[in-house]
mmCIF file of the N, C-alpha and C atoms, coordinates in Angstrom:
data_MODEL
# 
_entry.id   MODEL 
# 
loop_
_atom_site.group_PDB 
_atom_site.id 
_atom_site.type_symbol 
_atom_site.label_atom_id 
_atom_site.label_alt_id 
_atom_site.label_comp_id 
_atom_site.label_asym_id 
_atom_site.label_entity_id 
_atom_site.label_seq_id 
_atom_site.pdbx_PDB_ins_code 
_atom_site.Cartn_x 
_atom_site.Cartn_y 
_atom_site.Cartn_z 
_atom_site.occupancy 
_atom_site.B_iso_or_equiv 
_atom_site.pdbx_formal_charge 
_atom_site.auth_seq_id 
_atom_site.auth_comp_id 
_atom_site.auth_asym_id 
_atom_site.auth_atom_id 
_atom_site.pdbx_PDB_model_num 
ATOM 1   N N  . UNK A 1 1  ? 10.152  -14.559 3.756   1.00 0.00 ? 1  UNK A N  1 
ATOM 2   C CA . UNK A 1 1  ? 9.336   -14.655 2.569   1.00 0.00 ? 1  UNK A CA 1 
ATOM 3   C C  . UNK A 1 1  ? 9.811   -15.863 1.769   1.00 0.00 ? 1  UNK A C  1 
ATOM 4   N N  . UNK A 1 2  ? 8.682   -16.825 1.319   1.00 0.00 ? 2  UNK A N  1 
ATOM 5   C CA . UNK A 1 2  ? 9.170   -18.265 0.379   1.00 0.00 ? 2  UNK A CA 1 
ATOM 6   C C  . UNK A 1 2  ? 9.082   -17.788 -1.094  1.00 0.00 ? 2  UNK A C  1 
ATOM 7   N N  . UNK A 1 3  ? 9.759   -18.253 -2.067  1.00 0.00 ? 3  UNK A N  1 
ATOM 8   C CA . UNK A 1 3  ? 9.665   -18.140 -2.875  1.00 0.00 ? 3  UNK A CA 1 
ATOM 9   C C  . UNK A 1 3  ? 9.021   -19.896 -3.847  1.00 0.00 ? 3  UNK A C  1 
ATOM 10  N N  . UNK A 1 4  ? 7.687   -19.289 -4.293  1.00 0.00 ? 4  UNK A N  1 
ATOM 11  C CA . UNK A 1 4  ? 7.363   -21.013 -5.373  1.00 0.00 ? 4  UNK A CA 1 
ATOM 12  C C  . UNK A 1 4  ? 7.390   -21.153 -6.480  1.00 0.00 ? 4  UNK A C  1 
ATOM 13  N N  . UNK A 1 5  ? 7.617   -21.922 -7.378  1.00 0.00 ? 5  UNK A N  1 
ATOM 14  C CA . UNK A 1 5  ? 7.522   -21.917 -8.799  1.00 0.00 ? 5  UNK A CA 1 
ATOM 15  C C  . UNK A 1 5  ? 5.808   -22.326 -9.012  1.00 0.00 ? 5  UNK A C  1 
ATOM 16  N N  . UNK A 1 6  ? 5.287   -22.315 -10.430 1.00 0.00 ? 6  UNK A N  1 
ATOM 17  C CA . UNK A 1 6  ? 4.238   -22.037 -10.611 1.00 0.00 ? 6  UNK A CA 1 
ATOM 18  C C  . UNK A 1 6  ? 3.920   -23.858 -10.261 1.00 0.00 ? 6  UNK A C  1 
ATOM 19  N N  . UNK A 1 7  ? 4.737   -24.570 -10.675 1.00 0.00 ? 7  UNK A N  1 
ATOM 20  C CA . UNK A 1 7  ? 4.491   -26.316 -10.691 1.00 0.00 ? 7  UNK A CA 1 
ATOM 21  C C  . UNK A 1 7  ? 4.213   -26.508 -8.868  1.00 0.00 ? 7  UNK A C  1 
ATOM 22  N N  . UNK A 1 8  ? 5.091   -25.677 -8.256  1.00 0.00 ? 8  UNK A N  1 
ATOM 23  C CA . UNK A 1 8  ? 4.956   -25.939 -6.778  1.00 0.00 ? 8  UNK A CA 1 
ATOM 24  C C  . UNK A 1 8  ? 3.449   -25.446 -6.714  1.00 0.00 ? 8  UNK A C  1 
ATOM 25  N N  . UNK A 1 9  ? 3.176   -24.524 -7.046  1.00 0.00 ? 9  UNK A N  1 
ATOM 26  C CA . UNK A 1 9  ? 1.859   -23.801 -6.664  1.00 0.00 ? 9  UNK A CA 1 
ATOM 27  C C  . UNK A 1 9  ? 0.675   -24.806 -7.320  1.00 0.00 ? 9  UNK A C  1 
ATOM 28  N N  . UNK A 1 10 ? 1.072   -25.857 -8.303  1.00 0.00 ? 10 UNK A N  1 
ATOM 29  C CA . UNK A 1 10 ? 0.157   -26.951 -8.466  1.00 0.00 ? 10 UNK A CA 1 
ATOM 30  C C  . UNK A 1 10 ? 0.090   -27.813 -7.778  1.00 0.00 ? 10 UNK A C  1 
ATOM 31  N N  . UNK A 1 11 ? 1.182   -28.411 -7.552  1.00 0.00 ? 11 UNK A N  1 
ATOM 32  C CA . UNK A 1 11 ? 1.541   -29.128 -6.762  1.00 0.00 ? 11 UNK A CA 1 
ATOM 33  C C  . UNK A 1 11 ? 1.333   -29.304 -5.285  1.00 0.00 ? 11 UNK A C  1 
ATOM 34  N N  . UNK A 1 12 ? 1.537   -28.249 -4.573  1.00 0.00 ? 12 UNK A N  1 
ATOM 35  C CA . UNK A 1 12 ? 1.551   -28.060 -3.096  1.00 0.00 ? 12 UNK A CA 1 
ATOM 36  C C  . UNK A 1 12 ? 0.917   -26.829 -2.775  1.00 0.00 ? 12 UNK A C  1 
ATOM 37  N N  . UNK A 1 13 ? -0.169  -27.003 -3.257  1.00 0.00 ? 13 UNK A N  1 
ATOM 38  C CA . UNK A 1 13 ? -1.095  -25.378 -2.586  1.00 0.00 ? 13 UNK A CA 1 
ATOM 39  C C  . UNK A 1 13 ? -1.610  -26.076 -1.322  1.00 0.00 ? 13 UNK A C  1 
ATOM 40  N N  . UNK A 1 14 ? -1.911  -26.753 -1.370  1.00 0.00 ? 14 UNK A N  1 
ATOM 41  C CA . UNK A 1 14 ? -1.983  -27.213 0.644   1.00 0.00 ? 14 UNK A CA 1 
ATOM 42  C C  . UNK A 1 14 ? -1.305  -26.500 1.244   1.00 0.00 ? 14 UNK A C  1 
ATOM 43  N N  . UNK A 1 15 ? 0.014   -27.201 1.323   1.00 0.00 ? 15 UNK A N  1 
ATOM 44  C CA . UNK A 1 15 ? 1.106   -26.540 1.791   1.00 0.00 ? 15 UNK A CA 1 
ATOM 45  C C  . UNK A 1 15 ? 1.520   -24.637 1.758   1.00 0.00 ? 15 UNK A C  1 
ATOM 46  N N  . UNK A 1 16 ? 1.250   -24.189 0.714   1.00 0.00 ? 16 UNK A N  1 
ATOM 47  C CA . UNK A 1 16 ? 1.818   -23.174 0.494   1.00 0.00 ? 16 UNK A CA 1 
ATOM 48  C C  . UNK A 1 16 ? 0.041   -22.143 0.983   1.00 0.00 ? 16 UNK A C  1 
ATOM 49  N N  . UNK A 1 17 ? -0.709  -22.522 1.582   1.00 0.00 ? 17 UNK A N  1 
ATOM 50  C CA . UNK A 1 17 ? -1.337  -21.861 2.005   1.00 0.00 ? 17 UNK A CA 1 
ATOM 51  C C  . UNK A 1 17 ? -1.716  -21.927 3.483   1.00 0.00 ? 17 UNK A C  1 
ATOM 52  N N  . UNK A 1 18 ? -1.064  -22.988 4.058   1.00 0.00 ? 18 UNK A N  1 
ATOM 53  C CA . UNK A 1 18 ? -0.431  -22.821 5.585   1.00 0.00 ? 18 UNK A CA 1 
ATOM 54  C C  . UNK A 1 18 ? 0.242   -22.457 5.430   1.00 0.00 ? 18 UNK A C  1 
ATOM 55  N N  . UNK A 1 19 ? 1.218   -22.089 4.534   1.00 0.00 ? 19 UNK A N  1 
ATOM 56  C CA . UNK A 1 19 ? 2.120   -20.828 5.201   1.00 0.00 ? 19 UNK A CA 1 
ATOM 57  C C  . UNK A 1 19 ? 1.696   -19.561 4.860   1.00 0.00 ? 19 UNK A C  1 
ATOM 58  N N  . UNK A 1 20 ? 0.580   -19.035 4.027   1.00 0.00 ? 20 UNK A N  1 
ATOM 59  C CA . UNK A 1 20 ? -0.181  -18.148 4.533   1.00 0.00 ? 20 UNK A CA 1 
ATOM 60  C C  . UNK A 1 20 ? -0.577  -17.739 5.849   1.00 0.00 ? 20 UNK A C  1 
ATOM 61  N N  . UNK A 1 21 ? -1.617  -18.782 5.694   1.00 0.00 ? 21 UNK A N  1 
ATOM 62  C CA . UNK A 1 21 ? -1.741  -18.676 7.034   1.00 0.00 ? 21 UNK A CA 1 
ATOM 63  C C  . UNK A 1 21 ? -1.345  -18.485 8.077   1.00 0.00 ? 21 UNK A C  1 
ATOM 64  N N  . UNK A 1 22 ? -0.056  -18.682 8.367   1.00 0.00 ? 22 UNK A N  1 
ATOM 65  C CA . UNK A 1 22 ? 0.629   -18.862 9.042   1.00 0.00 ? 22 UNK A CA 1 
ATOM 66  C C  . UNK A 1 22 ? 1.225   -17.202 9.295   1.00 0.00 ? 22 UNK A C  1 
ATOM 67  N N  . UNK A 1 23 ? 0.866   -16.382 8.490   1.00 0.00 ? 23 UNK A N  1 
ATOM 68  C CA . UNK A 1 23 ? 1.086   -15.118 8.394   1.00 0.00 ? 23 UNK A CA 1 
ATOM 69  C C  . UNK A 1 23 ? 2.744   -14.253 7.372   1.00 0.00 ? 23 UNK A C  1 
ATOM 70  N N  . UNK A 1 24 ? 2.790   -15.851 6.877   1.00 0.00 ? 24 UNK A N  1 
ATOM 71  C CA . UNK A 1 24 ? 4.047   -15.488 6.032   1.00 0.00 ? 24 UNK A CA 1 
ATOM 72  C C  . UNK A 1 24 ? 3.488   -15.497 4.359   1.00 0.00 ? 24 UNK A C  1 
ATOM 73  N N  . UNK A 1 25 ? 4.226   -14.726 3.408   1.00 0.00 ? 25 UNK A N  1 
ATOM 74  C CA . UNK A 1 25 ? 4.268   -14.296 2.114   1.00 0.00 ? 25 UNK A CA 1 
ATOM 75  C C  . UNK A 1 25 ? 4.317   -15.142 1.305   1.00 0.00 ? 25 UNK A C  1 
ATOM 76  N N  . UNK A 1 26 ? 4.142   -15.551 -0.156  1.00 0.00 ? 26 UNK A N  1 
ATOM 77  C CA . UNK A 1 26 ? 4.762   -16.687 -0.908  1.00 0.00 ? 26 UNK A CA 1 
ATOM 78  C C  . UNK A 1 26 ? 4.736   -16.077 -2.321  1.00 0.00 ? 26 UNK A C  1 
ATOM 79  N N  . UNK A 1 27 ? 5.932   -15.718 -2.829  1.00 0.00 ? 27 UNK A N  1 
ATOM 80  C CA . UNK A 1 27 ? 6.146   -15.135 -3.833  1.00 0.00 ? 27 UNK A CA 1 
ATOM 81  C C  . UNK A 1 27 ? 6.063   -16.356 -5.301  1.00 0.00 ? 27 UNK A C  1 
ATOM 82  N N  . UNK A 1 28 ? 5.485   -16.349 -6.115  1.00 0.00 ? 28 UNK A N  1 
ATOM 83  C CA . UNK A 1 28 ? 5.180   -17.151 -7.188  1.00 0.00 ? 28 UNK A CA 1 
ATOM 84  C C  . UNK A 1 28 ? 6.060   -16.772 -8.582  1.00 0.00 ? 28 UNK A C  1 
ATOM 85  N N  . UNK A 1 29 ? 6.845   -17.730 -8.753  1.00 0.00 ? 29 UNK A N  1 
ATOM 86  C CA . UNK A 1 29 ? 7.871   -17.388 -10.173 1.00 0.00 ? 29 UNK A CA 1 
ATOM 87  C C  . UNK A 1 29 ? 7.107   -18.672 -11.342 1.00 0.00 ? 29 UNK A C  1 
ATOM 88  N N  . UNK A 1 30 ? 7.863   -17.700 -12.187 1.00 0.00 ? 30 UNK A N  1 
ATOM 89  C CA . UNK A 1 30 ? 7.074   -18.883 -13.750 1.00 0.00 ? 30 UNK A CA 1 
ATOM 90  C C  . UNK A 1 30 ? 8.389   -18.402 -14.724 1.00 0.00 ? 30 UNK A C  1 
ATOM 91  N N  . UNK A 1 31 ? 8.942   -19.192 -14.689 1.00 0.00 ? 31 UNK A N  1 
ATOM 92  C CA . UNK A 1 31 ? 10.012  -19.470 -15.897 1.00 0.00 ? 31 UNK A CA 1 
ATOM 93  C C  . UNK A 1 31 ? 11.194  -18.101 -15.225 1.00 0.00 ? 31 UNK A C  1 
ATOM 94  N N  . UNK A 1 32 ? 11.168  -19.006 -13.687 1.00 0.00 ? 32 UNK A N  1 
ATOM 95  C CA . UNK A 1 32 ? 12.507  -17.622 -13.234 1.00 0.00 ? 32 UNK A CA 1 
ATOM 96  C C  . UNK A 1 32 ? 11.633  -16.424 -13.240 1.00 0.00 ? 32 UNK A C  1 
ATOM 97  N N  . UNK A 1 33 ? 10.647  -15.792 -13.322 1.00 0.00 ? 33 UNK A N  1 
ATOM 98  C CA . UNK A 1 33 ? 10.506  -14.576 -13.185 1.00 0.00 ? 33 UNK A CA 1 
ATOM 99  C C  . UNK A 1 33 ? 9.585   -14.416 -12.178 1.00 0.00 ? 33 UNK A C  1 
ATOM 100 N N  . UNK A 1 34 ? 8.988   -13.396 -11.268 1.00 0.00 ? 34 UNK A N  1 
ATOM 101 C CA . UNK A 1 34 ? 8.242   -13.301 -9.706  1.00 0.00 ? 34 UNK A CA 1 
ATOM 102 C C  . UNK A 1 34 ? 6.518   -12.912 -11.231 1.00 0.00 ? 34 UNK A C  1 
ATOM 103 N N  . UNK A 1 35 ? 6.062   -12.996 -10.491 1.00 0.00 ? 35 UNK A N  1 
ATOM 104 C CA . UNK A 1 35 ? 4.386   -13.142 -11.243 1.00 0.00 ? 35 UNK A CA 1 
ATOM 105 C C  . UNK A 1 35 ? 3.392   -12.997 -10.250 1.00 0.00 ? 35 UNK A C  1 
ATOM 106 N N  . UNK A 1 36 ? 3.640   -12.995 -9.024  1.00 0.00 ? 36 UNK A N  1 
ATOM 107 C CA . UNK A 1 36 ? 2.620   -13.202 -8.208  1.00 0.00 ? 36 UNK A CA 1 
ATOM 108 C C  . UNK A 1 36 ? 3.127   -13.503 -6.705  1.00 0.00 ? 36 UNK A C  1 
ATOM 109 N N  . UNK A 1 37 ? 1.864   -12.707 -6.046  1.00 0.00 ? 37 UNK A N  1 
ATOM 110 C CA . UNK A 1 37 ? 2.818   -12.889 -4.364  1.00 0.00 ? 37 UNK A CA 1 
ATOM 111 C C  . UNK A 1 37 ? 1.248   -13.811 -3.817  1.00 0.00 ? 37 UNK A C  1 
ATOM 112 N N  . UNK A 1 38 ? 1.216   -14.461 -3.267  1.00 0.00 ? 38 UNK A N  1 
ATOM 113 C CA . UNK A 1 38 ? -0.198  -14.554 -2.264  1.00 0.00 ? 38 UNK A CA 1 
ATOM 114 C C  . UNK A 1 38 ? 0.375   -14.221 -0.128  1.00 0.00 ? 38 UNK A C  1 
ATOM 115 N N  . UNK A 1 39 ? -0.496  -13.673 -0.152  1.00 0.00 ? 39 UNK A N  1 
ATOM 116 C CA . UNK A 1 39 ? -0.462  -12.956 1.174   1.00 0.00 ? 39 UNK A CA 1 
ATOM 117 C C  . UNK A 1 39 ? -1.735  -13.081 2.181   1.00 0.00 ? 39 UNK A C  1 
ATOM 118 N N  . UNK A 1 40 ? -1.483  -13.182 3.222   1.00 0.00 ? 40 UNK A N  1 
ATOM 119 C CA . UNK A 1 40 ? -2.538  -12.981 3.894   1.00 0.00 ? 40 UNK A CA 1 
ATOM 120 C C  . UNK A 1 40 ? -3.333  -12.009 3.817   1.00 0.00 ? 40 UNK A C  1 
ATOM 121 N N  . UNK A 1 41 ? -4.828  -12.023 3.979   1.00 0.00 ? 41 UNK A N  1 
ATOM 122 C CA . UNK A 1 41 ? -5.731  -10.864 3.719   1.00 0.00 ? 41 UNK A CA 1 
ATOM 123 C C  . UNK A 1 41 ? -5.316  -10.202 4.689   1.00 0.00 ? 41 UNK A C  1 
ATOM 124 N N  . UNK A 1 42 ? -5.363  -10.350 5.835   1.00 0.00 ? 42 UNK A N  1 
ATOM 125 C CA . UNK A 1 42 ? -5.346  -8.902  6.992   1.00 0.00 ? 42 UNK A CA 1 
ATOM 126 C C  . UNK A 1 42 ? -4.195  -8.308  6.770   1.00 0.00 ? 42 UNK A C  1 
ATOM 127 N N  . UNK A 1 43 ? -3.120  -8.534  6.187   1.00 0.00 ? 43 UNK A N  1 
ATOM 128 C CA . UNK A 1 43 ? -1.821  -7.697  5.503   1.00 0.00 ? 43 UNK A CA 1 
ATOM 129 C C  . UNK A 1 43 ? -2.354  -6.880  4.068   1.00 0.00 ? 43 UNK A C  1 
ATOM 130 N N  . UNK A 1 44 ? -3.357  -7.491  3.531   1.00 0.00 ? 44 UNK A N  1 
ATOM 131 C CA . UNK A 1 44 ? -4.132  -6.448  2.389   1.00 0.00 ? 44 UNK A CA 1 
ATOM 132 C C  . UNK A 1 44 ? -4.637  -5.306  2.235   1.00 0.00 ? 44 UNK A C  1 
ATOM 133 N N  . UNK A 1 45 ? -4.740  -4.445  2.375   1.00 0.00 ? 45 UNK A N  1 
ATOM 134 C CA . UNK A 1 45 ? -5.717  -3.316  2.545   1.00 0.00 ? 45 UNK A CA 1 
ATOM 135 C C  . UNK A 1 45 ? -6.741  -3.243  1.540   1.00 0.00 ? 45 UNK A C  1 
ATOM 136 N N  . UNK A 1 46 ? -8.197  -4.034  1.803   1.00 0.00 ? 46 UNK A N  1 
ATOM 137 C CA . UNK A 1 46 ? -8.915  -4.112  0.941   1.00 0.00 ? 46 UNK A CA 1 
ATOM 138 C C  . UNK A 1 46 ? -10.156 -3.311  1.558   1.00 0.00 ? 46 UNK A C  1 
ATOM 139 N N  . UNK A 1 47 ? -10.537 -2.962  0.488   1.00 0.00 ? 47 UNK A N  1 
ATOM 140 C CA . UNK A 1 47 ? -12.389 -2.898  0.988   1.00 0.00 ? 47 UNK A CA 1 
ATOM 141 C C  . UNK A 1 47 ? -13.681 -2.997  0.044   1.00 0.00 ? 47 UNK A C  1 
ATOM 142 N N  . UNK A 1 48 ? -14.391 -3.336  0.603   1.00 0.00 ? 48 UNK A N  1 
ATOM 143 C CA . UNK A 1 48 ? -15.495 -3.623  0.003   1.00 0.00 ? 48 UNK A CA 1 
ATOM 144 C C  . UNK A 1 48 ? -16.180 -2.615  -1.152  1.00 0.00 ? 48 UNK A C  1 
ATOM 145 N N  . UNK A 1 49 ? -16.104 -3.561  -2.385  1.00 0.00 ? 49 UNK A N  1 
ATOM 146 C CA . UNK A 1 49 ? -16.521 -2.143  -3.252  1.00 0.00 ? 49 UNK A CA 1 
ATOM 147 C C  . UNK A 1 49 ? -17.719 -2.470  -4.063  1.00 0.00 ? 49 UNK A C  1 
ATOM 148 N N  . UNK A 1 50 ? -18.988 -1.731  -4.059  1.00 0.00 ? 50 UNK A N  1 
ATOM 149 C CA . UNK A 1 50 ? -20.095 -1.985  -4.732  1.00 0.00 ? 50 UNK A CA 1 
ATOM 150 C C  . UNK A 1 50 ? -20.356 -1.598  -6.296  1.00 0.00 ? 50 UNK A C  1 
ATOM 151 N N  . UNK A 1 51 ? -20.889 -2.719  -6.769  1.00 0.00 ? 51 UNK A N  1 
ATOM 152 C CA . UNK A 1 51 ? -21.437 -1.995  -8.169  1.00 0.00 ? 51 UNK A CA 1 
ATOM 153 C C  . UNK A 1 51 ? -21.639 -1.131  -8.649  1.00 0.00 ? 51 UNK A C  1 
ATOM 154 N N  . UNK A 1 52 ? -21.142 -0.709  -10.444 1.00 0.00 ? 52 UNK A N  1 
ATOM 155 C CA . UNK A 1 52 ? -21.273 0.661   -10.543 1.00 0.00 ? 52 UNK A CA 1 
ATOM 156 C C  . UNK A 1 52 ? -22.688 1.231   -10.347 1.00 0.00 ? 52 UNK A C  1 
ATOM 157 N N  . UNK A 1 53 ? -23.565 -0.008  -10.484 1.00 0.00 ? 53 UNK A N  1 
ATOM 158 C CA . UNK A 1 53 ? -24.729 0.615   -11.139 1.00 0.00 ? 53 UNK A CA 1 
ATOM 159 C C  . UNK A 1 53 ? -25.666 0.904   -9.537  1.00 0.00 ? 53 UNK A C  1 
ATOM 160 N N  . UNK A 1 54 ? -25.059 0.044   -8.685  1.00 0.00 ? 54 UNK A N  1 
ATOM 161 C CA . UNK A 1 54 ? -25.788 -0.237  -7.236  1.00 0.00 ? 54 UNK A CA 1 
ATOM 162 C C  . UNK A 1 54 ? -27.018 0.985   -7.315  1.00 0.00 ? 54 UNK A C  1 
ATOM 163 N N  . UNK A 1 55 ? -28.099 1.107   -6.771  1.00 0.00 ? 55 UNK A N  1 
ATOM 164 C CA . UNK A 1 55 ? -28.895 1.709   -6.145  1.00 0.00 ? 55 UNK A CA 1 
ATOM 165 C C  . UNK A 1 55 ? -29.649 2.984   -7.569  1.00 0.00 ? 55 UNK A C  1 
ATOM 166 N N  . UNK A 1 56 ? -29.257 2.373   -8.619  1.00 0.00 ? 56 UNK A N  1 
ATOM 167 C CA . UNK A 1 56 ? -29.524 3.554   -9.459  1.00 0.00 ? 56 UNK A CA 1 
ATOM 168 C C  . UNK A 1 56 ? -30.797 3.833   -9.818  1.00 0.00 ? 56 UNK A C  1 
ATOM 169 N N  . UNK A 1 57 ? -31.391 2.604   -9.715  1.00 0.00 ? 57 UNK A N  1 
ATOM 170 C CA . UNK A 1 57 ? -33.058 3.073   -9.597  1.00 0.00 ? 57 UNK A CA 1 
ATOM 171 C C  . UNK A 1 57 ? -33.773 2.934   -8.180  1.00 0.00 ? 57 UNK A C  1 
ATOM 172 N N  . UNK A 1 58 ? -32.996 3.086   -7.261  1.00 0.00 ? 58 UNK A N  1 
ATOM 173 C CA . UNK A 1 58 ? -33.330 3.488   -6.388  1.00 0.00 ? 58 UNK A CA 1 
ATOM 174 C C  . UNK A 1 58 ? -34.595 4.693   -5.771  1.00 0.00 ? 58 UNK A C  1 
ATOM 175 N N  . UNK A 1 59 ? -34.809 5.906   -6.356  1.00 0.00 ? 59 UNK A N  1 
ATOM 176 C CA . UNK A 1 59 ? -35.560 6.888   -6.359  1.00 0.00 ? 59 UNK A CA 1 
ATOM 177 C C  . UNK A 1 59 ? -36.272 7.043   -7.246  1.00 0.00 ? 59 UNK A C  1 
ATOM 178 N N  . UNK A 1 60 ? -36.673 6.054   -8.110  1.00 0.00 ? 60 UNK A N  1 
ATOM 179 C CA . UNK A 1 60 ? -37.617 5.978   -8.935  1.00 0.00 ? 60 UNK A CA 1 
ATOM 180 C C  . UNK A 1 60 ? -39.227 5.527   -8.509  1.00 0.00 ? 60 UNK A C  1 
ATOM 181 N N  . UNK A 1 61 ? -40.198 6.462   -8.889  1.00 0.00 ? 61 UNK A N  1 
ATOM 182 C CA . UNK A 1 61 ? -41.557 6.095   -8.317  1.00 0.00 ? 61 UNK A CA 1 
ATOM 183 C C  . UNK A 1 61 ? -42.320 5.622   -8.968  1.00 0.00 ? 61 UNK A C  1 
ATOM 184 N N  . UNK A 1 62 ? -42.060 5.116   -10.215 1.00 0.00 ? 62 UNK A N  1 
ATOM 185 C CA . UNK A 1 62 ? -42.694 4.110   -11.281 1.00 0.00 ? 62 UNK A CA 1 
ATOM 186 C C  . UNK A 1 62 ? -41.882 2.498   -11.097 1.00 0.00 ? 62 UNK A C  1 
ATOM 187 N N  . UNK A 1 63 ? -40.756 2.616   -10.287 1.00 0.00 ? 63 UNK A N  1 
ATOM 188 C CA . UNK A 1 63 ? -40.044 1.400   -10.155 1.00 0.00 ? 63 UNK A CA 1 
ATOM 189 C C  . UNK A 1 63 ? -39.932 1.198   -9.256  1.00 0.00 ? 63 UNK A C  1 
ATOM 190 N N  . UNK A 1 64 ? -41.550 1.097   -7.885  1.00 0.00 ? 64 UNK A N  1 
ATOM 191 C CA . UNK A 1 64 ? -40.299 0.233   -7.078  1.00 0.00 ? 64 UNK A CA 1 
ATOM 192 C C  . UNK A 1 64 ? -39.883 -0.553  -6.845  1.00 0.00 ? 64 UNK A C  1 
ATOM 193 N N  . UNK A 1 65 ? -41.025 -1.889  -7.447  1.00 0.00 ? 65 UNK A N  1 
ATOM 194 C CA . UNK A 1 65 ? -41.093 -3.536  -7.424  1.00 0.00 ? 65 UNK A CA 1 
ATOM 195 C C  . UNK A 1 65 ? -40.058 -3.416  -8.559  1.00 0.00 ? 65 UNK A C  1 
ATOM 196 N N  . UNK A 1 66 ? -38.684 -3.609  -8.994  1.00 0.00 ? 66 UNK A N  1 
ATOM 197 C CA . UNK A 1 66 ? -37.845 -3.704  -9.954  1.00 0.00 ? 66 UNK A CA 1 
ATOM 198 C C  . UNK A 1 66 ? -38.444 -4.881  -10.903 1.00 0.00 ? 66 UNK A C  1 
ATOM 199 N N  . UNK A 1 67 ? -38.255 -5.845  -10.029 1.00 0.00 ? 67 UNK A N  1 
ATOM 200 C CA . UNK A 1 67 ? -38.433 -7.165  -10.717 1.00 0.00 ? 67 UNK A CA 1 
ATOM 201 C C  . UNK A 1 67 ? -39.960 -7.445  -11.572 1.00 0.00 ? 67 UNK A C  1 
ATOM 202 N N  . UNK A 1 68 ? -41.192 -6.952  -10.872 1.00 0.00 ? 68 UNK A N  1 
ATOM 203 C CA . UNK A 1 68 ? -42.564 -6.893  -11.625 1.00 0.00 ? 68 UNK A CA 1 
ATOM 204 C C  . UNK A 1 68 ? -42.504 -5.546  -12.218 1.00 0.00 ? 68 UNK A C  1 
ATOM 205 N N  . UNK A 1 69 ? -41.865 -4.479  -12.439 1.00 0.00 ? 69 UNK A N  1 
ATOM 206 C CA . UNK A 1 69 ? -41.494 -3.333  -13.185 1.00 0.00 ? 69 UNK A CA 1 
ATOM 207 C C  . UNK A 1 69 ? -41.028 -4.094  -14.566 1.00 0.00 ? 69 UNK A C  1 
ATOM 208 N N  . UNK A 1 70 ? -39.971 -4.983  -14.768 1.00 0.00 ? 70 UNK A N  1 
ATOM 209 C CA . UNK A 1 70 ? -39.238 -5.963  -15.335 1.00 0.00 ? 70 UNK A CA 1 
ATOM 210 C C  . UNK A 1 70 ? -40.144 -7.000  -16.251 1.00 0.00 ? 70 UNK A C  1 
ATOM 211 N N  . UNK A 1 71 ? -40.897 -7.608  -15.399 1.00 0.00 ? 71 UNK A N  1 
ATOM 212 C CA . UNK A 1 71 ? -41.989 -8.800  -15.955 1.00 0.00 ? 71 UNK A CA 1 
ATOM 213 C C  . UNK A 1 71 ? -43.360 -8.048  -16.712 1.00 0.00 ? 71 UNK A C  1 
ATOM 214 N N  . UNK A 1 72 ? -43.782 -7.148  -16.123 1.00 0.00 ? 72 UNK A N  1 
ATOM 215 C CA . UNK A 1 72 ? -44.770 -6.584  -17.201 1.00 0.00 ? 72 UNK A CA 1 
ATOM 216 C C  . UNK A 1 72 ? -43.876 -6.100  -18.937 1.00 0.00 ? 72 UNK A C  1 
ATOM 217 N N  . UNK A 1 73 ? -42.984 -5.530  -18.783 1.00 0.00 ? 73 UNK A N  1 
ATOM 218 C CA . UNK A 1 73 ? -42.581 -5.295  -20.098 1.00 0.00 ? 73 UNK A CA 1 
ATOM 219 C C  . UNK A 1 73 ? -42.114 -6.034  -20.946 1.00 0.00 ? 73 UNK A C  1 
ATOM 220 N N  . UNK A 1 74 ? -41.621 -7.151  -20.185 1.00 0.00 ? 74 UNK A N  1 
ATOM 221 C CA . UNK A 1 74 ? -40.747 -8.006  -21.109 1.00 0.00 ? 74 UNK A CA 1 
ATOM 222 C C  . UNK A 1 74 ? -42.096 -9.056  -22.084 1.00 0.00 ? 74 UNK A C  1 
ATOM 223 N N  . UNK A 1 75 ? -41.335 -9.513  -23.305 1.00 0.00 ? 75 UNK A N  1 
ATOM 224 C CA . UNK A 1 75 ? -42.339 -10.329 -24.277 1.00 0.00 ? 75 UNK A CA 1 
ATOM 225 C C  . UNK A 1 75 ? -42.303 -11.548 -23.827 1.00 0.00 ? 75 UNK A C  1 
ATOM 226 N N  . UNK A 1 76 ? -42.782 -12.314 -23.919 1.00 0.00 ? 76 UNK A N  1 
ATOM 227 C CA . UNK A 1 76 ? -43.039 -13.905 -23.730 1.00 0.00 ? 76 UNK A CA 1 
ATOM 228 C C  . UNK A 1 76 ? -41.747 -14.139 -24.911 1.00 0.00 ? 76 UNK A C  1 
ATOM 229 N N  . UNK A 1 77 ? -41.548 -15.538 -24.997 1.00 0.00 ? 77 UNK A N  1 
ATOM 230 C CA . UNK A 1 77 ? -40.007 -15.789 -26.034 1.00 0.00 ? 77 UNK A CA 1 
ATOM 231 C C  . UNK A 1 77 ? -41.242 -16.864 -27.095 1.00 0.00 ? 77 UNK A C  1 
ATOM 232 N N  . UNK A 1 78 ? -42.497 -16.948 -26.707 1.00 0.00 ? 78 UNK A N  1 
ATOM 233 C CA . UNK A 1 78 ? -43.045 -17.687 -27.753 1.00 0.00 ? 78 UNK A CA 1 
ATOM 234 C C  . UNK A 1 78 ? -44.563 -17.169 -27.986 1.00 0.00 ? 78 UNK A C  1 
ATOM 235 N N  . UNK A 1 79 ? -45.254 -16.396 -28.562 1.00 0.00 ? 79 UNK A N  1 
ATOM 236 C CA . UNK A 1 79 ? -46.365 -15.925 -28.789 1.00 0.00 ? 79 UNK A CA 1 
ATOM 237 C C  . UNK A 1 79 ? -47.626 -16.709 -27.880 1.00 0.00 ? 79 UNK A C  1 
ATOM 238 N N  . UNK A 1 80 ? -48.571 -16.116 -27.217 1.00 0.00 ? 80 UNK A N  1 
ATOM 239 C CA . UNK A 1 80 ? -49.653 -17.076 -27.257 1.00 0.00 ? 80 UNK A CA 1 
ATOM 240 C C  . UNK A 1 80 ? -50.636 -16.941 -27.690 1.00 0.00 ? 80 UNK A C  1 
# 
């Protein structure tokens, strides 16, 4: 595991992300103290996470065109 200061991490993020890549760690310090690791993703355990609101008008039968549901109500921004 490398350890960088935050100036290195300005400095040489080229560098310090082949060694990501590379499948190794890079721990990030700022004034002597650790602040931050960057890691390879497949060492992450992430997953994909959707909006709170995702799909909420989904089952609505007055909405299904959202967007022309949207455009009929809204006002013009200048009278005609």
């Amino acid at each position: 595991m490398r350890t960088a200061t935050a100036k290195d991490l300005r400095q040489k993020t080229s560098a310090l992300l082949d060694t990501v890549s590379r499948g190794q760690e890079v721990i990030i310090t700022y004034r002597g103290k650790r602040i931050a690791v960057l890691a390879p993703l497949d060492r992450i355990a992430h997953k994909e996470l959707k909006p709170i609101a995702f799909g909420m008008w989904s089952r609505r039968r007055d909405m299904r065109d959202v967007t022309r549901w949207l455009d009929s109500r809204r006002m013009p921004r200048v009278p005609r």
